[in-house]
N, C-alpha and C positions, 0 to 999 in steps of 0.2 A: 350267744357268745360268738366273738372273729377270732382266728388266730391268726400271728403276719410273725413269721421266722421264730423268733423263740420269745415273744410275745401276747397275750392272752386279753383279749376285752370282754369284760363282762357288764352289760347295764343290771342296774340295782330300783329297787321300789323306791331308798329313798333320796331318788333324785341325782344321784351319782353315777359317773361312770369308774370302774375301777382298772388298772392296766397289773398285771399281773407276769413276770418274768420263768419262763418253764425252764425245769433243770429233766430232762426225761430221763437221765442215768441215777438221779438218787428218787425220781418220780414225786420231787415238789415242786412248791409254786411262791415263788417269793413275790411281796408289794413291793411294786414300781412306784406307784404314782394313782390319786384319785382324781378325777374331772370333774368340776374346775380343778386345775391346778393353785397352787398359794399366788404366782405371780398373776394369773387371769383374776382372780380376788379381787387383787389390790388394784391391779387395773379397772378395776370395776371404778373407784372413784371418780378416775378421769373423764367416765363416761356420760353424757347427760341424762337426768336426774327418769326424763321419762321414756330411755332406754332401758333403765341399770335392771329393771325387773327382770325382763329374758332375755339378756345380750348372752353373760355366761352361765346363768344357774339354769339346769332344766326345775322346771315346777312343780312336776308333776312324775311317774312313776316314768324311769327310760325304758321303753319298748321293745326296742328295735334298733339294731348297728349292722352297717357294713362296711367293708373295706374299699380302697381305689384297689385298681389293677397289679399297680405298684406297691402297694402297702401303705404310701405318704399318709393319707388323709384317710380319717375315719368318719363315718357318717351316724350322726343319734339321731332317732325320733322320740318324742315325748306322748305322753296323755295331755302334757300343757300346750300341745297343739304344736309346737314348736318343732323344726328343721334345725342342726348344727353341724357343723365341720369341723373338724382338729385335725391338727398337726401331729402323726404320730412318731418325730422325731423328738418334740420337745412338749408335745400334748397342750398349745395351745389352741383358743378357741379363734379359727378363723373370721368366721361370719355364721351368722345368726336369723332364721327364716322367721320372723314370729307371726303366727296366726298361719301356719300355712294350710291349715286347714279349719273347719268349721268346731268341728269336736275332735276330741283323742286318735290321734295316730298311732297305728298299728302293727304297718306292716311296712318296709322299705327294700329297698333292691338295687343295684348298679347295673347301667349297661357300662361295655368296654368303652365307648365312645363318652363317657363322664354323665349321660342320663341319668337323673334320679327320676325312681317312681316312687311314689309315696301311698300306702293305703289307707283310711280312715274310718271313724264311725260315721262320719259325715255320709258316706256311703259312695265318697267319692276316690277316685285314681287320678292324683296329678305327675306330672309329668314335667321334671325342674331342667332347665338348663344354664350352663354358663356362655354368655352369648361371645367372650372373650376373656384372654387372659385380663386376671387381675379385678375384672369385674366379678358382682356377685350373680349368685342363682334366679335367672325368672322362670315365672309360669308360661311355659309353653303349650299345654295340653289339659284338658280335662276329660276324665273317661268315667262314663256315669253309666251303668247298667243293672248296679246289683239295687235289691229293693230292702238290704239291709246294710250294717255295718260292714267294712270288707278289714278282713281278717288275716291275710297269708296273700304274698305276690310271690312269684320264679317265674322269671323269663326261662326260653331252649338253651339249647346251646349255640345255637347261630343267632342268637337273640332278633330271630324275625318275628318271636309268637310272648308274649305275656298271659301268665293264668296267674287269677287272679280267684280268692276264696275268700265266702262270706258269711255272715249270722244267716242268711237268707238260705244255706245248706246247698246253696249252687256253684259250680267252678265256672268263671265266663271266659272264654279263650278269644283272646285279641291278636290280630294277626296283623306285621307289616307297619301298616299306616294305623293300625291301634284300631280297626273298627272290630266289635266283637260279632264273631263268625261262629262261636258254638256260644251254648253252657249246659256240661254236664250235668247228669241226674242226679237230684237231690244226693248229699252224700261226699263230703270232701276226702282228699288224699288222706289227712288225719283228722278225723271230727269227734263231736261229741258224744253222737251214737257210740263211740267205744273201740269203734271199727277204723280199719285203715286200709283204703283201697287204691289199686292201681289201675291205670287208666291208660289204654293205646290208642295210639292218632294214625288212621291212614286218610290221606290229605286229610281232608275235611270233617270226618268224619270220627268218632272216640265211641268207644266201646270198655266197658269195664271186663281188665284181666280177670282179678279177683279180688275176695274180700280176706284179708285177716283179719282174724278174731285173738284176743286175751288181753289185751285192757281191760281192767274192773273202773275207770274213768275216761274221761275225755282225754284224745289224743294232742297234743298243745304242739309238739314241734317233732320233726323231719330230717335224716338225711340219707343223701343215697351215696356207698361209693363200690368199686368194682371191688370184687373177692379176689385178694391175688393170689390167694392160697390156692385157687380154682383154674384148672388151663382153658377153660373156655371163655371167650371174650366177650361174653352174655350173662354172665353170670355176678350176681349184685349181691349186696347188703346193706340190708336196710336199719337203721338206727333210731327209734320211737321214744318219746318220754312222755309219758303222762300225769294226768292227777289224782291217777291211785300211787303215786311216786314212786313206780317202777321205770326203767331200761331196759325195751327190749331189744334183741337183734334178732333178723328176719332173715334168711336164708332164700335168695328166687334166683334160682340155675336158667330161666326159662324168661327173664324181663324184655329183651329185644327180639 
């Protein structure tokens, strides 16, 4: 799920994206609007016959979303292999990547500068650009390391380093010009073992914090933000869900 000001995206199994309006003083969630839109629909006629398959419809289960900087444009990944972009003022579909990958897309990310990176089961990390306004997204990049599916991408915060996570139970860390410079020991940030571990980089080097334990399933998604309840400027929480379909929250006074 993105959220962009009082706005809510959530990708769905079948094939839809849905836009959801937050009220946080009576704490609901009203429909906005589903992706396709009724007007990208109908547009669909105009389009030719051996586009109309994946111009607007994803195919396949939606993945993965993110947002621009700004909020405008939202980004889908599919399992139907597919890239798209929408308009998140009037939620249409801008342009449409198909086949950007070999098999099912998984994992997606934005740099500041409009990069997309894309993860797959293909086992590959591509890397989209816009080479100008107005024009669409090409392949700039391929980044092949992992010797499975990849599963989960987050770029730093100075976005010079990409990690990058796979079926293969390795984290491979891409530095800069994208060559990969590590990959951590067996054992993802959130993986299936059940476990959820943290991980510190001095230069080149990563070393595992710790492990949390209490998932009764596989760990599926991530977030970190700072405690502000807390006056030290090191001090974090962590947000887990799993598929023993629990939420946990993690407590680390001691992450930087």
């Amino acid at each position: 799920m993105v959220v962009s000001a009082d706005k809510l995206f959530t990708p769905h199994q079948d094939h839809k994206i849905r836009v959801w309006k937050t009220n946080t003083q009576q704490n609901k969630l009203a429909h906005l609007a589903t992706l396709p839109t009724l007007g990208d629909r109908a547009l669909k006629i105009l389009i030719p016959k051996h586009k109309k398959s994946t111009w607007v419809h994803h195919l396949d289960t939606v993945s993965a979303l993110a947002l621009s900087n700004d909020g405008s444009l939202l980004y889908s990944v599919s399992w139907d292999k597919t890239l798209k972009i929408w308009q998140t003022a009037d939620f249409k579909c801008l342009e449409s990547v198909a086949s950007a990958h070999d098999d099912s897309i998984n994992a997606l990310v934005l740099s500041s500068n409009g990069e997309v990176y894309t993860g797959s089961t293909d086992r590959k990390i591509k890397i989209w650009r816009k080479t100008s306004e107005g024009e669409d997204h090409i392949l700039v990049a391929t980044l092949e390391k992992h010797k499975s599916g990849v599963n989960a991408l987050a770029l730093s915060v100075d976005e010079n380093t990409l990690y990058s996570g796979g079926s293969d139970r390795w984290i491979v860390v891409w530095e800069k010009n994208m060559v990969a410079v590590d990959a951590l020991k067996p054992g993802a940030h959130g993986s299936a073992d059940e476990t959820i571990r943290i991980w510190r980089g001095i230069e080149k080097c990563y070393f595992c914090l710790a492990i949390l334990e209490g998932h009764r399933g596989p760990v599926k998604c991530l977030t970190l933000v700072k405690d502000t309840d807390e006056p030290s400027d090191t001090s974090y929480l962590i947000y887990s869900g799993g598929l023993d379909c629990d939420i946990k929250v993690w407590h680390l006074p001691y992450l930087i």
